[in-house]
C-alpha positions as CSV (number, residue, x, y, z in Angstrom):
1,X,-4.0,39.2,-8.3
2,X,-6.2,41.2,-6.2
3,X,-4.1,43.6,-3.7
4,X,-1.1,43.7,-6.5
5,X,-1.3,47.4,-6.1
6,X,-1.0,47.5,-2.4
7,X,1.9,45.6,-2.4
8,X,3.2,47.7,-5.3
9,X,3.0,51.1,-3.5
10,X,5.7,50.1,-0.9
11,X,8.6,49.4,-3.1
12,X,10.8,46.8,-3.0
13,X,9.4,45.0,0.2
14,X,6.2,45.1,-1.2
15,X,7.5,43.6,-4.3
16,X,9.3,41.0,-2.0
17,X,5.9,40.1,-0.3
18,X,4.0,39.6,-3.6
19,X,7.1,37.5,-5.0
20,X,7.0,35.5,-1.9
21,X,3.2,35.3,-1.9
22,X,3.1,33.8,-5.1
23,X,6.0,31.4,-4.5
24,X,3.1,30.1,-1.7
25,X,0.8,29.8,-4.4
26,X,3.1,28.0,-6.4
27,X,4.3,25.2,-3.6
28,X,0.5,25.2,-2.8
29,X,-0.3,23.8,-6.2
30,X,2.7,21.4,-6.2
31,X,1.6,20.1,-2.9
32,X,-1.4,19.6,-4.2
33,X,-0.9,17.9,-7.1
34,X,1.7,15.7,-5.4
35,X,-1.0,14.6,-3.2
36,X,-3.0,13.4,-6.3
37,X,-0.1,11.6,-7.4
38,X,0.5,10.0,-4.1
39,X,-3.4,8.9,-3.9
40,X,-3.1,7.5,-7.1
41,X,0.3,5.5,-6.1
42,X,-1.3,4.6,-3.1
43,X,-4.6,2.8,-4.9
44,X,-2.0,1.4,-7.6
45,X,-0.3,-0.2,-4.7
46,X,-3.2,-1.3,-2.7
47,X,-4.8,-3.2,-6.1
48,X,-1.6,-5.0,-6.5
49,X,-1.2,-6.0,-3.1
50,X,-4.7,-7.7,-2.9
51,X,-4.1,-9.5,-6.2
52,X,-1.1,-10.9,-4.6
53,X,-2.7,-11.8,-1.3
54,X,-5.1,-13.3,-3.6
55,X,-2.6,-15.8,-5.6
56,X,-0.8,-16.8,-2.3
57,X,-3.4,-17.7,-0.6
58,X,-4.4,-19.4,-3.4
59,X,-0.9,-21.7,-3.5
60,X,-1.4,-22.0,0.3
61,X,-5.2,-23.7,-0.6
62,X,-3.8,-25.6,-3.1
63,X,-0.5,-26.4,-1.0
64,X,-3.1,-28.0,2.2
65,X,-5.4,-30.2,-0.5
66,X,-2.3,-32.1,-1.7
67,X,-0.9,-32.2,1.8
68,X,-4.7,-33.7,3.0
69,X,-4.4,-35.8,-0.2
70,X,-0.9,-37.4,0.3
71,X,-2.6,-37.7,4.3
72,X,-5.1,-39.9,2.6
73,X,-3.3,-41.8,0.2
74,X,-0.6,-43.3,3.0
75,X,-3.4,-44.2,5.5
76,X,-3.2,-41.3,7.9
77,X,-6.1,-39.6,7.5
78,X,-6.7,-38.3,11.2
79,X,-4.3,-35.6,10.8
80,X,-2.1,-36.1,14.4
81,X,1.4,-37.7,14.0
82,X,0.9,-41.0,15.5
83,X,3.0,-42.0,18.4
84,X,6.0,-44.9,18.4
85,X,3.7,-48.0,18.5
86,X,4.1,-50.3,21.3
87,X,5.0,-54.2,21.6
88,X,2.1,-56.2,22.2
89,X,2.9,-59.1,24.3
């Protein structure tokens, strides 16, 4: 590493300094590669969760067409709830 030597020529703090400098260097590249990791986790997640959306709202779709169907097939095809009917006279 450039500067080793300055480091070097104060003894044992500069040999603490470059041991701690390249323990920076080291947590810098962990960080950094657990960030890649996390992005990748992250997209992974992110796929998933649409293809999930996806299928429910899917069933949901489904769910409302046999709802409207069953509506249809039993006469009440307006789609309020009808009311007790009244006694005509």
């Amino acid at each position: 590493m450039p500067g080793d030597s300055l480091f070097l020529q104060y003894g044992a703090i500069g040999a603490i300094a470059l041991l701690a400098l390249i323990a920076v260097r080291i947590q810098f590249t962990r960080a950094v590669r657990a960030e890649e990791e996390l992005a990748k986790l992250n997209e992974l997640v992110r796929n998933q969760y649409i293809t999930t959306l996806t299928q429910a709202t899917t069933a949901i779709a489904d769910m409302l067409q046999v709802l409207r169907d069953m509506r249809l097939w039993y006469g009440q095809d307006s789609g309020r709830q009808q009311g007790p009917r009244r006694k005509r006279h």
